[in-house]
Each structure stands twice: as structure tokens, then as C-alpha cells.
C-alpha positions in Angstrom: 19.6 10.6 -278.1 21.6 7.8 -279.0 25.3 8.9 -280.9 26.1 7.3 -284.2 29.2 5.0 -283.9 31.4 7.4 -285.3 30.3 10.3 -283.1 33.5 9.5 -280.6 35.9 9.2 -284.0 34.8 12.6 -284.7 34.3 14.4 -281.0 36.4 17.3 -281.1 36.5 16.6 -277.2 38.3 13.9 -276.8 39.5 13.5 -273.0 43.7 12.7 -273.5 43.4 9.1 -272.8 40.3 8.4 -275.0 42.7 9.9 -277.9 45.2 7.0 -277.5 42.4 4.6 -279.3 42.3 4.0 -283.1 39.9 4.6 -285.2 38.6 1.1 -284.5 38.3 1.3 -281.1 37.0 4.7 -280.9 33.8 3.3 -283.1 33.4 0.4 -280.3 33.6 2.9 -277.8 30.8 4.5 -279.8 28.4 1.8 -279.9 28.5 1.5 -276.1 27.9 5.8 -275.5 25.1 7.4 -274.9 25.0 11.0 -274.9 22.3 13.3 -272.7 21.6 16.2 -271.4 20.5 17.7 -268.4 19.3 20.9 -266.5 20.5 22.6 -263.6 19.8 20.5 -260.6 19.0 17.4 -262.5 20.0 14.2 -260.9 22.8 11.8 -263.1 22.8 8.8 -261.3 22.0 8.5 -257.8 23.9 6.7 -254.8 22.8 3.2 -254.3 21.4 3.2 -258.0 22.6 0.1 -260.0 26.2 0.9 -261.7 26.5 0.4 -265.4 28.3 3.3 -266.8 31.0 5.4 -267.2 30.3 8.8 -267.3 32.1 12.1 -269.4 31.1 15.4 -269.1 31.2 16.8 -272.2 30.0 20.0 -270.9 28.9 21.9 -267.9 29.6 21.3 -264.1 28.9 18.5 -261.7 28.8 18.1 -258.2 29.6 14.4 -256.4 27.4 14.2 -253.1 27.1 11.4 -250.8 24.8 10.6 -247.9 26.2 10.7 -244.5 24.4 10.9 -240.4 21.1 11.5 -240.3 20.5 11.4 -244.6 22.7 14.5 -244.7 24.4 15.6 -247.9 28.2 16.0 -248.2 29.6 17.2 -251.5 32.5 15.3 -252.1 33.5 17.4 -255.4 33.0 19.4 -258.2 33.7 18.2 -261.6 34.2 19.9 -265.2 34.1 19.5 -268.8 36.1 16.3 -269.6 36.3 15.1 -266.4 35.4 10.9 -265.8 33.1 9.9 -263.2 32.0 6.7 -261.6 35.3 5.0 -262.6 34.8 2.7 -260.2 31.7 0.9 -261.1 34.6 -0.7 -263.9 34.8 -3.0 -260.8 32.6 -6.2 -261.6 31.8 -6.6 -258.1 30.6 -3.1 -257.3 26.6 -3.6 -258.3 26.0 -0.1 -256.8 27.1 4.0 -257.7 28.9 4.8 -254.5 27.6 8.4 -254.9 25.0 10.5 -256.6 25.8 13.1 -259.3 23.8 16.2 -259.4 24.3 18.8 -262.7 25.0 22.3 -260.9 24.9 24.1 -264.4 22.9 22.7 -267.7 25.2 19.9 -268.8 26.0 17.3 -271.6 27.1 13.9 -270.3 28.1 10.7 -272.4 27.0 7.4 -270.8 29.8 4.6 -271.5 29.0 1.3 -270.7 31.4 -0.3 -268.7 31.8 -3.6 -270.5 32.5 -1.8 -273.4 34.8 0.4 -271.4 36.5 -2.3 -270.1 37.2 -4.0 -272.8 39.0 -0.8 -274.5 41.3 -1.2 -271.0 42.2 -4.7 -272.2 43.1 -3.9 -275.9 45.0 -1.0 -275.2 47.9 -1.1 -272.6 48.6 2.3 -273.0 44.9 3.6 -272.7 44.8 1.7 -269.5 47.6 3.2 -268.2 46.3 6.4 -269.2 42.7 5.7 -266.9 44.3 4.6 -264.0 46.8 7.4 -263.8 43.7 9.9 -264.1 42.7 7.5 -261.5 45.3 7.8 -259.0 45.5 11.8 -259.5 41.7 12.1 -258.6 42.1 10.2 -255.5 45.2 12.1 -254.1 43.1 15.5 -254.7 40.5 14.2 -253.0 42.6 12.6 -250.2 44.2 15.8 -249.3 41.3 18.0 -249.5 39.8 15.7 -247.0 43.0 15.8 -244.6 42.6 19.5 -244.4 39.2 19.4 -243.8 39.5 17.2 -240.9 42.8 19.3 -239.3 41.8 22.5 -240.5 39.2 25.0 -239.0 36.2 26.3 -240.8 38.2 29.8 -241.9 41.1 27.5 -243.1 38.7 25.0 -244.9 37.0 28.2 -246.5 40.1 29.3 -247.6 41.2 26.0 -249.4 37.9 25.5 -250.8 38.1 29.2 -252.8 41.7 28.1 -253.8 40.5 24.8 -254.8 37.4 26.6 -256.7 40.3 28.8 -258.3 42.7 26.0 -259.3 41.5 22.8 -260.1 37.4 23.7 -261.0 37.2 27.1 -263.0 40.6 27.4 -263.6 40.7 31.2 -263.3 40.2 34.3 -260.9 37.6 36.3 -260.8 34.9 32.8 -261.1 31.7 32.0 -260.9 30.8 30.3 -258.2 27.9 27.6 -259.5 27.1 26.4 -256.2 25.0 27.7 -253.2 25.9 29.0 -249.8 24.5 25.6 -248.3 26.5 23.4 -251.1 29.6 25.4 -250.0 28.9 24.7 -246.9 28.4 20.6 -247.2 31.9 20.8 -249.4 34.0 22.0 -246.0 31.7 20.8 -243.2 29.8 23.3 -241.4 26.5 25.2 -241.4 25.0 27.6 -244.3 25.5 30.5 -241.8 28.8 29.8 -240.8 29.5 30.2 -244.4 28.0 33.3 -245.2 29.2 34.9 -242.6 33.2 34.0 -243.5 32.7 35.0 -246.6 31.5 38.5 -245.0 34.6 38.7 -243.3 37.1 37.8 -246.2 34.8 40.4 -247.9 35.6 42.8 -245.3 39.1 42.1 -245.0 40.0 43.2 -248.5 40.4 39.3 -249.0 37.6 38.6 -251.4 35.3 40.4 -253.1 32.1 38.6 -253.3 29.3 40.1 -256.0 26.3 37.6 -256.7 27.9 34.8 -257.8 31.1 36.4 -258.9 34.4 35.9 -256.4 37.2 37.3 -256.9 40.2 36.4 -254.6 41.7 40.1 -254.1 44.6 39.3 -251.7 46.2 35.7 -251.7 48.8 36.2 -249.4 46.0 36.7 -247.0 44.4 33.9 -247.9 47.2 31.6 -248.3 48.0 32.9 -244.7 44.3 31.9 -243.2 45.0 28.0 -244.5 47.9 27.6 -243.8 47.0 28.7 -239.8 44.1 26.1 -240.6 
């Protein structure tokens, strides 16, 4: 379903540095949109597909997964309403996504072409500033979560992945985890069953409490105390 040119003018969720346009440009940034919709589990773009777009999640949750060894899957990150993806393919020489994007709850994306995006970056100093600040902030988070995944130990990268779960994706305490024992397990590096059985143990310690897909971090001290050991 195509939007109409002045569907961005009147979105009523605008990320913060697609609010920095005028009306002018946020009717060109129409034309090059595309907005749909997708189920749980539904693949966005795949890895290795050919890179035209920006994508906005207007709604719903997203998981970035990228092939390693063997064709294994290794979530990178988990992304929410309003968050950007695929950023980079506003680089004219990358012809490919670098990763594949896989809706983990029904979600509604926008499609922005990346000309069209590009040329917003080039009219508007301050918009561009805007993008590659975002830019910068999404690489650092991802940058340390991968440092303590490489010095850490699975308990201490179980540990920072329920923090990062309550802090940066959901944003709240109890959550609901939208991801699978196995996903979990491709976010920190390590087997389904190691998994499921940490979580057994947190349960046991009075750390979490774990019901269906509800967590609820019960004791953060503890918790805090398990990554910092790594």
C-alpha cells in the first residue's frame, strides 16, 4: 500500500530527526515511502539482497541477524518502534543489505528510498546531523554489547542481555520477551540449552522470575553482580 505524499506531513510518528524537515521536504520524503506490513516471523529484507531502502518501524519489533560459520544465525539486535535500519545502504557503493531483518512481533515498516533519503541529508544540515548522530549512538551500543560478549561468560552475557532487554528494547520491568530460547541464545553466543538452563538458575536464585514469556528481573543487585563477574 503505497502512502499519499502527505502521509509523512501528517504521521503522528515522526522519528526526532524526520521532524526537523518542512513541510516541503517531508512531502518528498513522502513520495519516496512505502509503507507495509508484516507478520510474525516475516522476513524484511534479507542479507545479501540488493540495498535500496531505508527502513522505519513504525510499529512492532525487529530482530537484525546475520550469517556466520557453517550458515549459522547470530542476532545482532533487537529493534523497536521508531527505530532506522539499514542506514548504511545510504552508501552508494554498498549494492548489498549487510544483514537480514526478521519481524519478531506483527509489524508496520515504511520503506524510504535511499536517493530520496539522501537527498533530504543534503538539503538539511541539521537533519543530517541529526542521522548520523543516531548513527554513531547505534554503533557504540552495539560495540559494547559485542565487547562483553567476547570477555564475558555465558552467565555474565545472560545477564547483560536481560538488562539490555530491560533498558534499551522494552523499556520497562516486568517485559515480554518476544524472542525464543534459541534466538536468546544466538544474541549472546551459546547453545539453546545452555540458555534455558541459566535462566533456571536466575529463576532459582530469586534473580528472575520467568512465567511464559513474561520476565521480571526480581533482584538487580544480583544481577548487576553476575555481569559485572562476567
Amino acid at each position: 500500500m503505497e502512502i499519499k505524499y502527505d502521509a509523512c506531513l501528517n504521521c503522528n510518528i515522526k522519528s526526532n530527526m524526520v521532524s526537523i524537515l518542512n513541510e516541503e521536504e517531508l512531502c518528498e520524503l513522502g513520495r519516496g515511502c512505502l509503507q507495509t506490513e508484516f507478520k510474525k516471523g516475516e522476513l524484511i529484507f534479507k542479507e545479501g539482497t540488493p540495498a535500496h531502502h531505508v527502513v522505519y518501524i513504525r510499529e512492532g519489533f525487529v530482530k537484525l541477524s546475520k550469517k556466520g560459520i557453517g550458515d549459522k544465525d547470530y542476532i545482532l539486535s533487537i529493534h523497536k518502534e521508531g527505530a532506522y535500519l539499514a542506514l548504511n545502504n545510504l552508501n552508494k557503493r554498498s549494492r548489498q543489505n549487510s544483514v537480514s531483518a526478521t519481524a519478531i512481533t506483527p509489524s508496520k515498516v515504511c520503506f524510504i528510498d535511499a536517493e530520496v533519503f539522501g537527498l533530504l541529508l543534503k538539503k538539511n544540515g541539521q537533519f543530517a546531523s541529526e542521522v548520523i548522530q543516531y548513527i554513531v549512538n547505534d554503533e557504540m551500543n552495539y560495540f559494547e554489547r559485542l565487547v562483553n560478549n567476547i570477555q564475558q561468560q555465558v552467565p555474565g552475557r545472560l545477564a547483560n542481555s536481560l538488562f539490555y532487554f530491560k533498558n534499551q528494547v522494552y523499556g520497562e520491568n516486568p517485559f515480554n520477551l518476544n524472542i525464543t530460547k534459541q534466538e536468546l541464545a544466538a544474541l549472546i553466543g551459546t547453545s539453546r540449552e545452555s540458555v534455558a538452563r541459566l535462566l533456571k538458575e536466575f529463576q532459582d536464585a530469586g534473580i528472575i522470575r520467568v512465567e511464559k514469556s513474561k520476565v521480571t528481573i526480581v533482584d538487580e543487585k544480583k544481577l548487576e553482580e553476575i555481569q559485572r563477574k562476567g
